[in-house]
C-alpha positions as CSV (number, residue, x, y, z in Angstrom):
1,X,0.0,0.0,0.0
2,X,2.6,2.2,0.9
3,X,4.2,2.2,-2.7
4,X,0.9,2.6,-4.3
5,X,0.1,5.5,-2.1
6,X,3.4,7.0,-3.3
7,X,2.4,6.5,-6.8
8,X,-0.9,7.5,-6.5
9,X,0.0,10.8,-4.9
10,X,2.8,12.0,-8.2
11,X,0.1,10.9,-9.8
12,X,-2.7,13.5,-8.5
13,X,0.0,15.5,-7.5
14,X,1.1,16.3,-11.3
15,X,-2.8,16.1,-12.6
16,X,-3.0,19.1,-9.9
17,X,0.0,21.1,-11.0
18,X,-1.3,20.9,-14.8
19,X,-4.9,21.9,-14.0
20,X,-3.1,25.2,-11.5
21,X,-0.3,25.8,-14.3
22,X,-0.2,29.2,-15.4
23,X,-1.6,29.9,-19.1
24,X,-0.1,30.6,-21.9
25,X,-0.8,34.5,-23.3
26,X,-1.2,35.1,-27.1
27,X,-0.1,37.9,-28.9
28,X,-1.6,39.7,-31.4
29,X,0.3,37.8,-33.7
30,X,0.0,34.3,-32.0
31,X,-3.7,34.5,-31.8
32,X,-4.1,35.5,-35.9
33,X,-1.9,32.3,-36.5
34,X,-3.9,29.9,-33.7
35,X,-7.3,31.0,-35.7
36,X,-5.2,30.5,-39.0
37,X,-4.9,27.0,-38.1
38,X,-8.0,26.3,-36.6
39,X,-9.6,27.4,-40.3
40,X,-7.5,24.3,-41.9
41,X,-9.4,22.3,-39.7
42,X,-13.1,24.3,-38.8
43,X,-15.4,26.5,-40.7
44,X,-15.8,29.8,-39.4
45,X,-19.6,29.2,-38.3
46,X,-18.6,26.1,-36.7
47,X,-16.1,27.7,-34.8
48,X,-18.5,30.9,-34.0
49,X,-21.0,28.0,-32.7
50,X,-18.4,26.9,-30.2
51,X,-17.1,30.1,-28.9
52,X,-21.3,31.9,-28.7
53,X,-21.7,28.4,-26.5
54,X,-18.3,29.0,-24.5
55,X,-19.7,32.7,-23.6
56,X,-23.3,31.5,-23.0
57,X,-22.0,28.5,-20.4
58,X,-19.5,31.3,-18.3
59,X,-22.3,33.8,-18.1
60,X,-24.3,31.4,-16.6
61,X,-21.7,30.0,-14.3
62,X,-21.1,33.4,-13.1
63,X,-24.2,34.8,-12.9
64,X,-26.7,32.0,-12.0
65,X,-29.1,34.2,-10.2
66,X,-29.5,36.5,-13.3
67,X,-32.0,36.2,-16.6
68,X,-31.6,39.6,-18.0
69,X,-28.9,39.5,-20.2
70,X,-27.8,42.6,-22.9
71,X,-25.8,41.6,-26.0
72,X,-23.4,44.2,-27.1
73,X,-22.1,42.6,-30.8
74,X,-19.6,44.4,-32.9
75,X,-19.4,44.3,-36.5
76,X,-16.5,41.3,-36.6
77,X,-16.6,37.7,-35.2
78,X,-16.5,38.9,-31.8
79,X,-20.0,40.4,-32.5
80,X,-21.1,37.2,-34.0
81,X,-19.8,34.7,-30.9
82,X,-22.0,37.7,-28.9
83,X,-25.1,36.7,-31.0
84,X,-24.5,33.2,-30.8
85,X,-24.2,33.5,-27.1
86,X,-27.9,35.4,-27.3
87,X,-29.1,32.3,-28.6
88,X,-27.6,29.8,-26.3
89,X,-28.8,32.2,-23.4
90,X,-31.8,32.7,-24.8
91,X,-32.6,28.6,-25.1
92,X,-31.0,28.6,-21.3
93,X,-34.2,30.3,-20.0
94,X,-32.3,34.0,-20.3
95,X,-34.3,37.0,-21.7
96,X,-31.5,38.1,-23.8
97,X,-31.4,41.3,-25.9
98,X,-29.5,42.1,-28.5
99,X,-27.5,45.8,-29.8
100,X,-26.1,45.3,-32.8
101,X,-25.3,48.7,-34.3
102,X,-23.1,47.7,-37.4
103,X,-23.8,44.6,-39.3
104,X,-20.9,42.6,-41.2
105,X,-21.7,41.2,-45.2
106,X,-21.6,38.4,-45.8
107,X,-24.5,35.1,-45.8
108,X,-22.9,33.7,-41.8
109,X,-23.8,37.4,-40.3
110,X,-27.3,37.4,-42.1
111,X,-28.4,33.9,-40.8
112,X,-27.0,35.0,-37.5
113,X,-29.1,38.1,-37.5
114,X,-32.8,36.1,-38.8
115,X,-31.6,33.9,-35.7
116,X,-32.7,36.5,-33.6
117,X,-35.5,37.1,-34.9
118,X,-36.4,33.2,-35.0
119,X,-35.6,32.9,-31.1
120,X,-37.5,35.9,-30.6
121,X,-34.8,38.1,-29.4
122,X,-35.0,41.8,-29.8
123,X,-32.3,43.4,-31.6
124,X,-31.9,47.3,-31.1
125,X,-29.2,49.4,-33.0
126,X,-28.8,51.9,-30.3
127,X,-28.2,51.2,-26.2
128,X,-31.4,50.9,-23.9
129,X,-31.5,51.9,-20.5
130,X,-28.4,49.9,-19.3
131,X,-30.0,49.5,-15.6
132,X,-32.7,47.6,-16.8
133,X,-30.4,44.4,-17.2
134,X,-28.8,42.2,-14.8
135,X,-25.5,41.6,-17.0
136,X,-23.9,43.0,-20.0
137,X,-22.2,41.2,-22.5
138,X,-19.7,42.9,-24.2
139,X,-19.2,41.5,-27.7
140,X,-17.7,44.3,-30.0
141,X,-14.3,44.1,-30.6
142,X,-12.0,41.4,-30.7
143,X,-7.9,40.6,-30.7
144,X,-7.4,42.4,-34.1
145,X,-9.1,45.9,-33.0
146,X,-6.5,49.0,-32.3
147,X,-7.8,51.3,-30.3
148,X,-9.5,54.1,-30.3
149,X,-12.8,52.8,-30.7
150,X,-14.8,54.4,-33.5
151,X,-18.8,55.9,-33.3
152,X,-20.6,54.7,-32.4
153,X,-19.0,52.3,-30.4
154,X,-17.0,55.4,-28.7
155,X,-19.9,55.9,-26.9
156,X,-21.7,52.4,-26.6
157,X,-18.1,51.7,-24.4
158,X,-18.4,54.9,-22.4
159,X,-22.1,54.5,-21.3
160,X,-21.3,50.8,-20.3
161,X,-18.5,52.0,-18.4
162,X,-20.6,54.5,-16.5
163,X,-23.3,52.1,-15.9
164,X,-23.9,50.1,-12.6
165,X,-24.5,47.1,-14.3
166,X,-22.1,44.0,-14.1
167,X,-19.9,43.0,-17.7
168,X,-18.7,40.0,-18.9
169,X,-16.3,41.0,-21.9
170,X,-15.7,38.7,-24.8
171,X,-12.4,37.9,-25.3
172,X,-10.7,41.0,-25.1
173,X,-12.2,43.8,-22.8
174,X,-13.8,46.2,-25.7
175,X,-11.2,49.5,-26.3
176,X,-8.4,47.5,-24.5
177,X,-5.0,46.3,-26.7
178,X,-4.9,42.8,-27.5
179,X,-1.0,43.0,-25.7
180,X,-1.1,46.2,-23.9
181,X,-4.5,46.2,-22.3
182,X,-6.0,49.4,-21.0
183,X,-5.0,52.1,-22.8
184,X,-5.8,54.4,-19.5
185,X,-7.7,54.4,-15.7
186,X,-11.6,55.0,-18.0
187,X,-11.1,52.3,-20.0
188,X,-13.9,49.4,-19.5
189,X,-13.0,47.3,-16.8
190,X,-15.2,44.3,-16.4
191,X,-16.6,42.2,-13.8
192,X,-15.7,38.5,-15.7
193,X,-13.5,38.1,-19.0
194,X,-13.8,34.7,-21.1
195,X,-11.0,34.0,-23.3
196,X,-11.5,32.0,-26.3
197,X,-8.9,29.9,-27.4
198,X,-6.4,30.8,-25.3
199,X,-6.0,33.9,-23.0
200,X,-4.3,37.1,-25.0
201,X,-1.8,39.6,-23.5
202,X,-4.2,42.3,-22.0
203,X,-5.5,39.6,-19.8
204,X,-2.5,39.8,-17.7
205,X,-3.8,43.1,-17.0
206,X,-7.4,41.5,-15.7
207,X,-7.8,40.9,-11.7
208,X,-11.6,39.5,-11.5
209,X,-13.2,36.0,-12.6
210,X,-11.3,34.7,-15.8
211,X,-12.9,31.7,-17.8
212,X,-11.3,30.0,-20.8
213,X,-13.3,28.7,-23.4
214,X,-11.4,26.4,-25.8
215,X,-12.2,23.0,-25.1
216,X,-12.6,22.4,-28.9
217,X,-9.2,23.6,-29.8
218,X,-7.5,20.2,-30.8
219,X,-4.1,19.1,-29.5
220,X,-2.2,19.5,-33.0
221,X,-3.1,22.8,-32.6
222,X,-2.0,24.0,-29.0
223,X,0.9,21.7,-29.3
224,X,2.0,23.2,-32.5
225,X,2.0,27.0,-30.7
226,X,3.2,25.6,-26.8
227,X,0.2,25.6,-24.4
228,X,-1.6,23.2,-23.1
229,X,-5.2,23.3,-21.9
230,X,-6.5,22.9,-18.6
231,X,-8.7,20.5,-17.5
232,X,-13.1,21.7,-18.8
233,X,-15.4,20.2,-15.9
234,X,-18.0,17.6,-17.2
235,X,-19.5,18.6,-20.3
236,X,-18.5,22.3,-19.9
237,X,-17.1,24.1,-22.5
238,X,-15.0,26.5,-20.6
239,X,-13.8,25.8,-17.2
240,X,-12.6,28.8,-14.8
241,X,-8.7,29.7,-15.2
242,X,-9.0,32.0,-11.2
């Protein structure tokens, strides 16, 4: 028994330091080339489908109280994992609503958009009254925006900053740098950030609740650019990195 016990406790003991290892943190660069290779192997809906129910799973796990969700989606793919994650929410039991000021071209952003309107999900081009909802999701820019943010989005950031409402940010906190993170002491600072993929840069810079969802990122991949991913509870697509 004794030698057993020895083996059995490297055994958990190196299970435990993989799940606690620190994470890797993409560049700018690194995350383009990750995406690059995940489109040899995924279509871009497919992939938008994974990452909308990554979102939808951590706002749930962090908020399980809540219903009222707000769905701040950008023009790019970071606005179309936001309305994927209105969907998923919305077949949760959320009431989600959607702001979608800027639509991309394109056939994958117009089936996204009758989506909404299929699920019954309101979609509004300019902000509501942000104290009506119990979260916002922040889904307008992604790892390949440069600040400063442009109207209107200038402003959708500055009202969501000034309201007293909690935020789960997409990715990349919207008007941060990919790498450098806040560009000053206004910029958005939300309450939970869910990485997709694998964390980027700025989220060094993020001290709250920190989910990962990439569980559908396959090992030729993460192997290929050196990180490894943590261990995703039960059927979960994300698990919590803090």
């Amino acid at each position: 028994w004794g030698m057993l016990q020895r083996v059995l406790c490297a055994t958990l003991g190196t299970t435990a330091a993989r799940a606690m290892a620190a994470p890797k943190y993409l560049s700018q660069a690194e995350a383009i080339a990750v995406d690059e290779a995940l489109f040899a192997h995924f279509s871009v809906d497919s992939l938008m489908e994974l990452a909308g129910l990554s979102v939808a799973q951590a706002v749930v796990d962090a908020y399980p109280e809540k219903r009222r969700v707000l769905c701040v989606c950008g023009p790019g793919n970071n606005g179309g994992d936001g309305l994927v994650a209105a969907r998923h929410l919305k077949q949760f039991g959320w009431e989600p609503t959607v702001v979608y000021p800027k639509m991309s071209k394109g056939r994958l952003f117009e089936s996204l958009r009758s989506q909404m309107d299929e699920m019954r999900i309101q979609v509004r081009d300019t902000l509501p009254q942000l104290e009506t909802f119990d979260v916002v999701l922040d889904a307008i820019f992604g790892f390949s925006f440069t600040p400063p943010a442009r109207p209107p989005f200038d402003d959708i950031v500055r009202r969501i900053v000034a309201a007293d409402v909690p935020v789960v940010s997409v990715d990349v906190p919207s008007g941060w740098h990919v790498e450098d993170g806040p560009p000053d002491e206004t910029a958005l600072m939300p309450d939970v950030l869910v990485s997709l993929t694998a964390p980027k840069l700025c989220a060094t810079h993020f001290p709250g609740p920190h989910y990962l969802g990439g569980r559908f990122v396959p090992p030729s991949v993460f192997h290929r650019f050196g990180f490894d991913q943590p261990p995703f509870p039960g059927t979960s697509q994300v698990t919590r990195l803090n």
